[in-house]
C-alpha positions as CSV (number, residue, x, y, z in Angstrom):
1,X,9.6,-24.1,12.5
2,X,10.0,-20.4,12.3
3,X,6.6,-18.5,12.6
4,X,5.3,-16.7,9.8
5,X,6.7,-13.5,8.8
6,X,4.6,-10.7,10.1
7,X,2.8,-8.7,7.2
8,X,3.7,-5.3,6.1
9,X,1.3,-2.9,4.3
10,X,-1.7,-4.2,5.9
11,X,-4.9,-3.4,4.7
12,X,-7.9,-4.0,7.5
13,X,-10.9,-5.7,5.4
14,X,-13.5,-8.2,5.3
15,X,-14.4,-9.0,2.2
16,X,-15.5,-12.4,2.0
17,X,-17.9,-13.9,5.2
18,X,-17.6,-17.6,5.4
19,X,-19.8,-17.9,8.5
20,X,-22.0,-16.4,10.3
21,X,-21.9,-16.3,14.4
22,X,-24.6,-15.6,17.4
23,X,-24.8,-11.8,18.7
24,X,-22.1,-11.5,22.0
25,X,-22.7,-9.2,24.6
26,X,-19.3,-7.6,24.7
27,X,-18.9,-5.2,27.6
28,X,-17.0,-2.5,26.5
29,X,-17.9,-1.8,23.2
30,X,-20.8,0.8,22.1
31,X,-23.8,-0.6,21.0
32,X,-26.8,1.5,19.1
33,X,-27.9,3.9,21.7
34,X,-24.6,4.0,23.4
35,X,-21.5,5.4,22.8
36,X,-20.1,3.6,19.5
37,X,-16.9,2.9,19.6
38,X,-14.6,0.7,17.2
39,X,-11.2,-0.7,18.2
40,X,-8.8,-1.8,15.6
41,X,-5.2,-2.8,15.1
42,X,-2.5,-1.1,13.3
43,X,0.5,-2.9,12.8
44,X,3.3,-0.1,13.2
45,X,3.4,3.8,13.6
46,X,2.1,5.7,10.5
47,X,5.0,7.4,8.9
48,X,3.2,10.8,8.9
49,X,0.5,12.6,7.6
50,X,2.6,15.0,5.6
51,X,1.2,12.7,2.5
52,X,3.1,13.8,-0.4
53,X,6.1,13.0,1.5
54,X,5.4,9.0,2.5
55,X,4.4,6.2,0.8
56,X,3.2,3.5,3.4
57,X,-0.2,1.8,3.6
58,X,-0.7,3.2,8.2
59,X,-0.1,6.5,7.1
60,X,-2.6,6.6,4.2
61,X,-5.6,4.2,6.3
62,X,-5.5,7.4,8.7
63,X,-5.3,9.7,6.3
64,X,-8.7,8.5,4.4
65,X,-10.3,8.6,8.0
66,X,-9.7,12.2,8.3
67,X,-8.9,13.8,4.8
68,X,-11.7,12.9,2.1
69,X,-11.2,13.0,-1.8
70,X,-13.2,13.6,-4.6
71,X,-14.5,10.2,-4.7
72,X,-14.2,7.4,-2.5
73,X,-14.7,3.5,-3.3
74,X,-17.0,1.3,-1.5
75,X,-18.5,-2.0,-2.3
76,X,-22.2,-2.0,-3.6
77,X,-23.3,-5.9,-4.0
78,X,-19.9,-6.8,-3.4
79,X,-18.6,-4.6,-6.5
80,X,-16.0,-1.2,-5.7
81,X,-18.0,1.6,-7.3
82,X,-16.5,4.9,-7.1
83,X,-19.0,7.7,-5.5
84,X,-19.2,11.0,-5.0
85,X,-17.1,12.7,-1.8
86,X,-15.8,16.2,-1.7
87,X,-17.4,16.2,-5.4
88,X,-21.2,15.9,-5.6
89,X,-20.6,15.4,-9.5
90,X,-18.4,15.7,-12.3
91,X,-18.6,15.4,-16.2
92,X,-15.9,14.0,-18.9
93,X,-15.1,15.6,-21.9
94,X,-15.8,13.3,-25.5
95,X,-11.9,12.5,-25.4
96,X,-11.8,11.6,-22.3
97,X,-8.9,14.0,-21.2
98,X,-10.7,16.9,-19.5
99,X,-12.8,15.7,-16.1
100,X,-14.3,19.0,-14.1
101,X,-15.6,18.2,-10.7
102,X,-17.9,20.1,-8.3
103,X,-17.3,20.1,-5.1
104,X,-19.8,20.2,-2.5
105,X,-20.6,23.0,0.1
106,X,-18.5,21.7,2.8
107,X,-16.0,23.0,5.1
108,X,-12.6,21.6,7.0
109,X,-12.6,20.3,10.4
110,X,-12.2,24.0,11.5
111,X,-14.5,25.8,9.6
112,X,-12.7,26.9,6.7
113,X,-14.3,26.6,3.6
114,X,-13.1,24.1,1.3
115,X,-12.0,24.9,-2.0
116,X,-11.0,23.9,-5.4
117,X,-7.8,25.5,-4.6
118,X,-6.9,22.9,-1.9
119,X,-7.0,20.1,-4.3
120,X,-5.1,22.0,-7.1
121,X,-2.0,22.3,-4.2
122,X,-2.4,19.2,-2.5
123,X,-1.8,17.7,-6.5
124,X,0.7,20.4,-6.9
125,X,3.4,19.5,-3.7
126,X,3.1,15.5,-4.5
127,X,4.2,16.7,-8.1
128,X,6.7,19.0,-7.6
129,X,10.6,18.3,-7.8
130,X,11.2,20.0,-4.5
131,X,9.0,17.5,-2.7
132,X,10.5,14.8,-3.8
133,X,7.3,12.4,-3.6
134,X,7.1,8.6,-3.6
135,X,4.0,8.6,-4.8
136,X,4.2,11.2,-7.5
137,X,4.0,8.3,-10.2
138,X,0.4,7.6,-9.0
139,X,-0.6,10.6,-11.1
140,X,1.2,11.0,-14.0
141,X,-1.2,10.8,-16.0
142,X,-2.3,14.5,-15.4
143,X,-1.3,16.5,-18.2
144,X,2.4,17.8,-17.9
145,X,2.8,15.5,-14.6
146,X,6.6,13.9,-16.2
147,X,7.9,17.5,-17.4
148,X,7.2,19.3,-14.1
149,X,8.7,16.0,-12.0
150,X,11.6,16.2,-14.4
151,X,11.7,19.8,-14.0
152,X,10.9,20.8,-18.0
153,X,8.2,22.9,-17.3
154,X,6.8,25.1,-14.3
155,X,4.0,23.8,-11.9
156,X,1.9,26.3,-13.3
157,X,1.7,24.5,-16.4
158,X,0.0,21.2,-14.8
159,X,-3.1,20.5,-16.3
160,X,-4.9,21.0,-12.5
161,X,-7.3,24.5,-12.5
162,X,-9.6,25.9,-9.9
163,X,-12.1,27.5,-12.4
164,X,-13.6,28.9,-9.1
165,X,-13.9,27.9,-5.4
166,X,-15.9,25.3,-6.4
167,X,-15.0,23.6,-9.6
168,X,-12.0,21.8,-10.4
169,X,-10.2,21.1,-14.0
170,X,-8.1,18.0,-14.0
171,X,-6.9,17.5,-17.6
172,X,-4.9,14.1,-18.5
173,X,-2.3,13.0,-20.9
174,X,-4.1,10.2,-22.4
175,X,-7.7,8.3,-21.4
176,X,-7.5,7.0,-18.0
177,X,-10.1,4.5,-17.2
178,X,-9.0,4.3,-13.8
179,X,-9.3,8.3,-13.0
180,X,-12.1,7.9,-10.2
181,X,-10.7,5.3,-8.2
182,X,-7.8,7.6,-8.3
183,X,-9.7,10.4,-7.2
184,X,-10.0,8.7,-4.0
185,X,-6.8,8.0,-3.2
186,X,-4.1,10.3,-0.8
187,X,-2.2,11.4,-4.5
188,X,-4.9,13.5,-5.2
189,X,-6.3,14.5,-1.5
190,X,-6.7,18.4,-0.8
191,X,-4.1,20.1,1.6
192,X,-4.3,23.4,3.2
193,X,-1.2,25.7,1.8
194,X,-1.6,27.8,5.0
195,X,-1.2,24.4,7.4
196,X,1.8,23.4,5.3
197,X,3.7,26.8,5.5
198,X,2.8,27.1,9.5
199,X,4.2,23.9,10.2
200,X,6.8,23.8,8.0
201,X,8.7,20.1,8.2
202,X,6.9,19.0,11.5
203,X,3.3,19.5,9.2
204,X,1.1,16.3,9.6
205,X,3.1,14.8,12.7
206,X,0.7,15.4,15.5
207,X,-3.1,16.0,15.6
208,X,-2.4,19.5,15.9
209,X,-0.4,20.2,12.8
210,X,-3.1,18.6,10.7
211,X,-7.2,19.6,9.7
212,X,-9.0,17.3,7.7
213,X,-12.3,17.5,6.5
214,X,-13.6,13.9,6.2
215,X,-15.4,11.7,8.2
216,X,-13.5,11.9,11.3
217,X,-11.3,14.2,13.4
218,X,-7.8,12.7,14.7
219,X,-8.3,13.6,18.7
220,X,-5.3,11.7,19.6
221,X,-2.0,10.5,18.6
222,X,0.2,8.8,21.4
223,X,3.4,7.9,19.2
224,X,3.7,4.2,18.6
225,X,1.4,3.3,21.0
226,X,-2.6,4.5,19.7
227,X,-4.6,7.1,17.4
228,X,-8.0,8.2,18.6
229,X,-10.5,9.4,15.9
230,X,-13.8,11.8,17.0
231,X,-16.8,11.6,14.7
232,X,-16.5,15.3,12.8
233,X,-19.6,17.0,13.1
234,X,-18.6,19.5,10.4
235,X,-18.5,16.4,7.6
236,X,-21.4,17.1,4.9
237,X,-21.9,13.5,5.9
238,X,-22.3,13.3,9.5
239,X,-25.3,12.4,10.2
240,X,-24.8,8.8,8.5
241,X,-21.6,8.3,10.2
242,X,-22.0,6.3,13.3
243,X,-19.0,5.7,15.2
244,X,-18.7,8.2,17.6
245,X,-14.9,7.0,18.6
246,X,-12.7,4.8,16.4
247,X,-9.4,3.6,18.3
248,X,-6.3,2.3,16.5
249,X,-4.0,0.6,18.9
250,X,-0.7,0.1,17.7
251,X,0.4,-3.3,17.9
252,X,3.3,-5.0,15.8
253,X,3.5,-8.5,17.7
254,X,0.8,-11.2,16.8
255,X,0.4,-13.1,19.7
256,X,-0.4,-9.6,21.7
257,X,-2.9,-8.7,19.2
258,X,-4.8,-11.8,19.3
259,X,-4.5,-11.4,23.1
260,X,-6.1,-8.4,23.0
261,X,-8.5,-9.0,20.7
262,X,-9.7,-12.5,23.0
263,X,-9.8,-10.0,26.1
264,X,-11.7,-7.7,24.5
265,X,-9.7,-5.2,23.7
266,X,-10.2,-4.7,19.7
267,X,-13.1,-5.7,18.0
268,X,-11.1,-7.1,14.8
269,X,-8.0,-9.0,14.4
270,X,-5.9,-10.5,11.5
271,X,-3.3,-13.4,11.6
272,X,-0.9,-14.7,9.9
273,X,0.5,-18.0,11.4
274,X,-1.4,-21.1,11.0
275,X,-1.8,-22.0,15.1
276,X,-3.5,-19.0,15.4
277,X,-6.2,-19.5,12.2
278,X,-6.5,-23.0,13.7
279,X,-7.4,-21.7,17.0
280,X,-10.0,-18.8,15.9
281,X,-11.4,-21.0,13.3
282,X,-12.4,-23.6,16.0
283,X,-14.6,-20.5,17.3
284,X,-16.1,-19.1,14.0
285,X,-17.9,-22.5,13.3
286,X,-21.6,-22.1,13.2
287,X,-22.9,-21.0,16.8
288,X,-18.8,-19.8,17.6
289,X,-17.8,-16.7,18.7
290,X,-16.3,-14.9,15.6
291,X,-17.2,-13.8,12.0
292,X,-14.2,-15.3,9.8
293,X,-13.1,-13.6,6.7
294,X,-10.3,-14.5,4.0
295,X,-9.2,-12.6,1.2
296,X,-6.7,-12.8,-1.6
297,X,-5.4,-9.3,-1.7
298,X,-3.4,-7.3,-4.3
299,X,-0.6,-7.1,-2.8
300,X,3.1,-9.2,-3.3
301,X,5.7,-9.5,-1.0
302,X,9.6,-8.9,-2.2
303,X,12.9,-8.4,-1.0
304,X,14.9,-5.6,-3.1
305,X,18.6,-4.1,-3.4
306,X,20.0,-1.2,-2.9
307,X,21.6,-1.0,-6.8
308,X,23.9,2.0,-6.3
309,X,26.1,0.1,-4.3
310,X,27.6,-3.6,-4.7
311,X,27.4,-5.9,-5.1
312,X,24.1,-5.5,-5.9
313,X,25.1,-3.1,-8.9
314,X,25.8,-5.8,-10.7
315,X,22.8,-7.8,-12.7
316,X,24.1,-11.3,-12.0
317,X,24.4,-10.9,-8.6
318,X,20.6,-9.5,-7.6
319,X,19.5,-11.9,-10.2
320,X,21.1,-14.9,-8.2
321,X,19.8,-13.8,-4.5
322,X,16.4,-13.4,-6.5
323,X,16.5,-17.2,-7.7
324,X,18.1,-18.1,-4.8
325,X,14.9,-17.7,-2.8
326,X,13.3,-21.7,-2.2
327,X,9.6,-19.7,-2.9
328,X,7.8,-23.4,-2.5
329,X,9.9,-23.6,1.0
330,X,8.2,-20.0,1.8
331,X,5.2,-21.2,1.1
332,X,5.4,-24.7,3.0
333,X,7.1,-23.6,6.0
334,X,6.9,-19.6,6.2
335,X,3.6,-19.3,5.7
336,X,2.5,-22.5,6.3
337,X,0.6,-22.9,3.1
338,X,-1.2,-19.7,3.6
339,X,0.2,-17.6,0.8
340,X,0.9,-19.1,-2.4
341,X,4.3,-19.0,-4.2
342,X,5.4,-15.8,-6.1
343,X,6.9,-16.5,-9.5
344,X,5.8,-12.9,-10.9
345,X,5.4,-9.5,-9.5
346,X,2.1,-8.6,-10.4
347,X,-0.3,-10.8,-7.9
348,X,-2.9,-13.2,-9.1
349,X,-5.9,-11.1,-8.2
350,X,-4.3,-8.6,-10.3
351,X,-6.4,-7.7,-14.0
352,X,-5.4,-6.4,-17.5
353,X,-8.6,-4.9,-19.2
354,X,-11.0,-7.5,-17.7
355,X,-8.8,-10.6,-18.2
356,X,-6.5,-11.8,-15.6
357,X,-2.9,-10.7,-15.7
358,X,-1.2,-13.9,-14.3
359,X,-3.1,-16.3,-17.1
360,X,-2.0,-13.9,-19.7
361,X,1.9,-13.4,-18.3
362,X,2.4,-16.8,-17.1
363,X,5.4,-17.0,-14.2
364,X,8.6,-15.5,-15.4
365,X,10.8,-16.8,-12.6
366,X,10.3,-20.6,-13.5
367,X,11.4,-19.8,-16.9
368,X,14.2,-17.4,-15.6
369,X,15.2,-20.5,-12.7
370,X,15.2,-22.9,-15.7
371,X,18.0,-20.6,-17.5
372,X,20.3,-19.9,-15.0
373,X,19.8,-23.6,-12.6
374,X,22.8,-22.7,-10.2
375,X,21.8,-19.4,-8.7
376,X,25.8,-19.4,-6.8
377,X,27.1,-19.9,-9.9
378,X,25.6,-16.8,-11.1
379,X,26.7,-15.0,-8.4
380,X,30.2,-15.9,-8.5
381,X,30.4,-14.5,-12.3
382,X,28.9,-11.1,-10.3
383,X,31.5,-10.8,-8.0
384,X,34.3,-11.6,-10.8
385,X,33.0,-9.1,-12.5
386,X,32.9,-6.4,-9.8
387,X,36.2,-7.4,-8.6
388,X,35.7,-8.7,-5.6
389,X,37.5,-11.2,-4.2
390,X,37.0,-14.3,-2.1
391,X,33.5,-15.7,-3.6
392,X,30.5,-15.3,-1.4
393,X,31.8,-16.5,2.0
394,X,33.4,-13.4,2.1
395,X,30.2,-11.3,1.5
396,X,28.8,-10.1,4.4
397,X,25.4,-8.3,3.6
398,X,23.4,-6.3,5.6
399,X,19.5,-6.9,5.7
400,X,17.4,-4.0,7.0
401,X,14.2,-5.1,8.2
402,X,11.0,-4.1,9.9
403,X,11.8,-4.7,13.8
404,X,8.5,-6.7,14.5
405,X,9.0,-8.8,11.2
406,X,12.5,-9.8,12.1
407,X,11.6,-13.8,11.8
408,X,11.6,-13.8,8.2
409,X,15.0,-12.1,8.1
410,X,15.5,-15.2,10.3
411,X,14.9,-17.2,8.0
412,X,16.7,-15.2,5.0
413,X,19.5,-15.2,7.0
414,X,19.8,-19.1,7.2
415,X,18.4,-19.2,3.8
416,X,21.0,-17.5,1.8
417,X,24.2,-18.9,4.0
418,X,22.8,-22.3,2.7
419,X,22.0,-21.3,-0.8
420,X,24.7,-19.2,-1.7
421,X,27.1,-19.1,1.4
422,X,26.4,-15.5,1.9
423,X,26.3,-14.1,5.5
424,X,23.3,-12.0,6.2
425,X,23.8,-9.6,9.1
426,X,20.3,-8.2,10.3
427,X,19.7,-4.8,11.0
428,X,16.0,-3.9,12.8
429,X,14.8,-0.6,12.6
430,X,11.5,0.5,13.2
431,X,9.0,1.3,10.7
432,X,9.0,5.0,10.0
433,X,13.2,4.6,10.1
434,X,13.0,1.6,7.5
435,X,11.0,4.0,5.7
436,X,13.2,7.0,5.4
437,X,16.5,4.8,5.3
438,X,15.1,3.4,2.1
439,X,14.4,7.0,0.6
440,X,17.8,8.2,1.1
441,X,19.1,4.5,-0.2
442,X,20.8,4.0,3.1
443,X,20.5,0.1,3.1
444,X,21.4,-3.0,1.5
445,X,18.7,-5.0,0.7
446,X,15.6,-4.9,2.8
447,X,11.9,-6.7,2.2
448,X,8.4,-5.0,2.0
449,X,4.9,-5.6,0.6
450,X,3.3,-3.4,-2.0
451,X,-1.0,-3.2,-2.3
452,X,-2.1,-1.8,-5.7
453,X,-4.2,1.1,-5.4
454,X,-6.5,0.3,-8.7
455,X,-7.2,-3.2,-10.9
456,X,-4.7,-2.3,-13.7
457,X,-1.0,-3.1,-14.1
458,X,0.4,0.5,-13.6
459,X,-0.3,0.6,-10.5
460,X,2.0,-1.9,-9.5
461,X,4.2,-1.5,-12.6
462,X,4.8,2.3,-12.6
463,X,6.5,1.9,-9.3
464,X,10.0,0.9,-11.2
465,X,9.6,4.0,-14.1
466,X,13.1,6.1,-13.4
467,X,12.4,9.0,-11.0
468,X,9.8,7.1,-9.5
469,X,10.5,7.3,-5.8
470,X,8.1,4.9,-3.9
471,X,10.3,2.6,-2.9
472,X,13.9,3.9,-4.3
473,X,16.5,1.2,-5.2
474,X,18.7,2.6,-8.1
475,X,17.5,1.2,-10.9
476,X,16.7,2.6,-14.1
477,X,15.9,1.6,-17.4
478,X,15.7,3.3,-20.6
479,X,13.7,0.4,-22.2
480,X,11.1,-0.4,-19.2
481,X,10.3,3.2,-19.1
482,X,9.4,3.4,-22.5
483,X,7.0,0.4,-22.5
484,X,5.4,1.7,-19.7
485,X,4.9,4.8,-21.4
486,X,3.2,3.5,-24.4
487,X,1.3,1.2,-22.4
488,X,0.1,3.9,-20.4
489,X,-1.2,5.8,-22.9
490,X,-2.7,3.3,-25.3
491,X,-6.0,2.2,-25.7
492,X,-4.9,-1.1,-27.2
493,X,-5.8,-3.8,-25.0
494,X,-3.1,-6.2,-27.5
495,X,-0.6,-3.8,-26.9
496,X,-0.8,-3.0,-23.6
497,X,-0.8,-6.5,-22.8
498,X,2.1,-7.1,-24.3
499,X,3.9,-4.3,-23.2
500,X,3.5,-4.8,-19.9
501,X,4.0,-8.8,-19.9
502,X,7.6,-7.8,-21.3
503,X,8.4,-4.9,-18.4
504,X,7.8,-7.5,-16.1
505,X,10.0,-10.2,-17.5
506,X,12.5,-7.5,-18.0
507,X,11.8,-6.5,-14.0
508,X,12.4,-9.6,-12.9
509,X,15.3,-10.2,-15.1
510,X,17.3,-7.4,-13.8
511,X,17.0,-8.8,-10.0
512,X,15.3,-5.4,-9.8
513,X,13.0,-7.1,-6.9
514,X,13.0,-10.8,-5.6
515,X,8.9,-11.5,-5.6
516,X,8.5,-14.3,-3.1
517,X,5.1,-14.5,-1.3
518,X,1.1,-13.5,-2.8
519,X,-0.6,-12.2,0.4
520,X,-3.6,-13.1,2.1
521,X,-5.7,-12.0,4.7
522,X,-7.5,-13.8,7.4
523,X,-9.6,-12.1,9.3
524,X,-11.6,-12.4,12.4
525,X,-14.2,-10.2,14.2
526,X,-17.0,-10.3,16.6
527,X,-20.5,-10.1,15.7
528,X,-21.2,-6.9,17.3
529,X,-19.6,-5.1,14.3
530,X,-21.1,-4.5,11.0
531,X,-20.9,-1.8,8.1
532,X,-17.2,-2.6,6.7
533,X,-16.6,-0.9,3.5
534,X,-13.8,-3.0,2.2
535,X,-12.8,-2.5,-0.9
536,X,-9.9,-4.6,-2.5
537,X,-7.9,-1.6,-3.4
538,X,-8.3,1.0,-1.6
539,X,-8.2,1.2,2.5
540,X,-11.0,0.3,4.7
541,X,-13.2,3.5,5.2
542,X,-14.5,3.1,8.7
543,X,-17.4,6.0,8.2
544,X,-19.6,2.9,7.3
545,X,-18.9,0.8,10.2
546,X,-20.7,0.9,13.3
547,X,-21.7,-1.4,16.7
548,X,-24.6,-3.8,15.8
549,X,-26.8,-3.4,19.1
């Protein structure tokens, strides 16, 4: 039995507390009084903290330690509520398309004054051409956002003012319910324009090329090892932050982690195989040792192609690999019955104006797996149709992957050679390399995760608009991006259900991305730490969390 596939674009929460657990004297750890310190695990190197340039879930969990937004989210009664951060308040206009925020009084980490101005760059460089963003399509929604990307009209014409140092314009392209959770996310976090032109490329790649101005101060960054986090005494905040030292250790291997955290050496720890939730669950019962936690995230798990280069240009031929993937296999013997089966891309905990996406789109790949029954078959009418020669066997494919996560290339490897007779060679790379390989579409096919940032479809479904450049693939479609468009902009709960219910079947139809897996997290942590703010959505913010004494 292969072990689980090790999870990419983890999110550290605890959401949901299924037992409670007696206080452990823990030596080590800073209790009230004491130093408090908070150990953690991260599963790979953050990209960097040059932000408009990366996409990945490490890189943006630091970030929100150390940058802060307008808003932030945190759970109130169990509810994300978006709050005041760098803004104190704001006001809409009647149309809903002008939103002016004030900013506090605060400062950056060094003393600098922060300004309106920082947010109206930071906005600017992840929607500029030049930048090249992947996550430029989380905001374009601002007013002129898709003519400056498509290089129409000037950045100067974006619908983000500094009306003075301390108020901010943002005005939008349509009504955006959404626009506060936003607010908090690394899309629209300030940057300082004389950082970026000092540093040049190597800005945001140690802790000395970087100031934030949020809760924490990033002391220490030992490259793929740990980051070491210094409660900021310049935060408007401080004074109800109570960690004095947060630690991330770095540490991609499961059976480590868990080692660590049993030793001592991290204070929270998530898992993915089912030996190891046996094992921890045996001492979370009532009197055990650990809180447990489980959560059914936002977040789907997919392999994609590389569409500008075959065979995966051709339809039939990603379409096949796509329903060549045994999902109920996945879910029986990959992840041991621990993530359910993925028959669409947008997850089950996923919602469409208050009613639940999944109920309302059903699961496209049944009814595409019913169509096309012999998924080598299909691809056999691919390769005739390319002009290749010899049928599969003679395909030899190259899977980039993840380095730590190389079992479930494992098991794709064996996977397809059965399905379709197709040889997989695998190619392990670390993280930050998977993640610039896939920028510059220098792979084959590869397999990731992908979290929504907000409870509406676009955040998940924007990612696939043409010139989007989160996760790049190739593909482009003229009909997609104008249902997205409509939806986006409508009001319409009828239409924008529909429209989005028919980009996805037409996603999935393409073979654009293979959705296998619907993610889940399991959690476990001792009962020395309290404060989590873990909301679903966005990542954890560890300013609440602190060392119960």
């Amino acid at each position: 039995m292969l072990n689980i596939m090790k999870k990419l674009g983890k999110k550290f929460r605890v959401a949901l507390i299924l037992s409670l657990c007696l206080v452990l004297s823990f030596a080590g750890s800073g209790y009230a009084g004491e130093e408090q310190v908070l150990r953690v695990p991260l599963d790979a190197e953050p990209d960097s903290l040059n932000l408009a340039r990366v996409s990945d879930f490490y890189s943006a969990l630091v970030a929100s330690q150390i940058i802060e937004g307008l808003t932030c989210v945190a759970l109130r009664d169990g509810k994300p509520v978006a709050e005041p951060a760098s803004a104190e308040s704001w006001e809409v206009s009647d149309d809903q398309l002008t939103w002016t925020f004030h900013l506090r009084d605060m400062t950056w980490a060094d003393g600098e004054p922060l300004k309106a101005e920082d947010f109206v760059y930071g906005i600017g460089r992840v929607l500029d051409p030049e930048t090249a963003s992947p996550i430029s399509g989380k905001i374009r929604f601002i007013l002129n956002a898709g003519a400056v990307l498509n290089g129409e009209k000037p950045l100067s014409e974006l619908g983000v003012k500094a009306l003075d140092d301390r108020t901010l314009e943002i005005r939008l392209e349509h009504p955006v319910p959404y626009l506060l959770e936003s607010a908090a996310g690394t899309a629209m976090f300030p940057v300082r324009r004389d950082l970026v032109e000092k540093y040049g490329d190597a800005y945001g790649t140690d802790p000395d090329k970087i100031v934030g101005c949020g809760p924490f101060i990033l002391k220490e960054w030992v490259h793929n090892s740990s980051l070491t986090f210094v409660r900021n005494p310049s935060y408007w905040d401080a004074e109800n932050v109570r960690l004095d030292r947060l630690e991330m250790r770095i540490i991609a291997e499961e059976t480590a982690k868990v080692g660590e955290f049993e030793n001592g050496g991290l204070d929270i720890v998530y898992v993915y195989s089912i030996e190891w939730v046996k094992q921890l669950n045996a001492q979370s019962d009532e009197g055990g040792k650990y809180v447990r936690s489980v959560l059914q995230l936002p977040e789907t798990r997919y392999v994609f192609f590389n569409q500008q280069v075959p065979p995966f240009s051709n339809k039939k031929v990603r379409l096949a690999f796509s329903l060549a993937l045994d999902r109920e296999e996945i879910h029986r013997d990959v992840s041991q019955g621990m993530e359910k089966a993925a028959y669409g891309w947008l997850p089950p905990s996923m919602n469409l104006d208050g009613a639940n996406f999944r109920e309302l789109a059903g699961d496209p790949l049944k009814e595409l797996a019913e169509a096309h029954p012999d998924p080598k078959a299909l691809l056999i009418e691919g390769l005739e149709e390319l002009g290749i020669q010899g049928g599969p066997e003679a395909l030899k494919i190259q899977l980039m992957c993840y380095n730590a996560q190389r079992d479930f290339a494992e098991y794709l490897q064996q996977s397809y050679k059965a399905s379709l007779g197709v040889e997989l060679e695998i190619d392990p790379v670390e993280w930050p390399v998977l993640q610039e390989r896939n920028r510059n579409l220098d792979y084959e096919m590869s397999y990731k995760s992908y979290c929504a940032d907000f409870n509406d479809p676009s955040s998940m479904m924007d990612l696939w608009i043409t010139g989007t450049r989160t996760i790049p693939t190739g593909w482009s479609n003229e009909r997609y991006d104008a249902l997205l468009r409509e939806a986006g902009s409508s009001g319409d709960r009828e239409l924008r259900a529909k429209n989005y219910v028919e980009a996805e079947r037409l996603l999935l139809s393409e073979g654009t991305i293979a959705p296998y897996a619907y993610s889940a997290e399991f959690d476990y942590l001792y009962s020395h730490v309290d404060g989590f703010n873990t909301p679903l959505f966005t990542p954890t913010l560890y300013k609440y969390a602190g060392i119960r004494k």
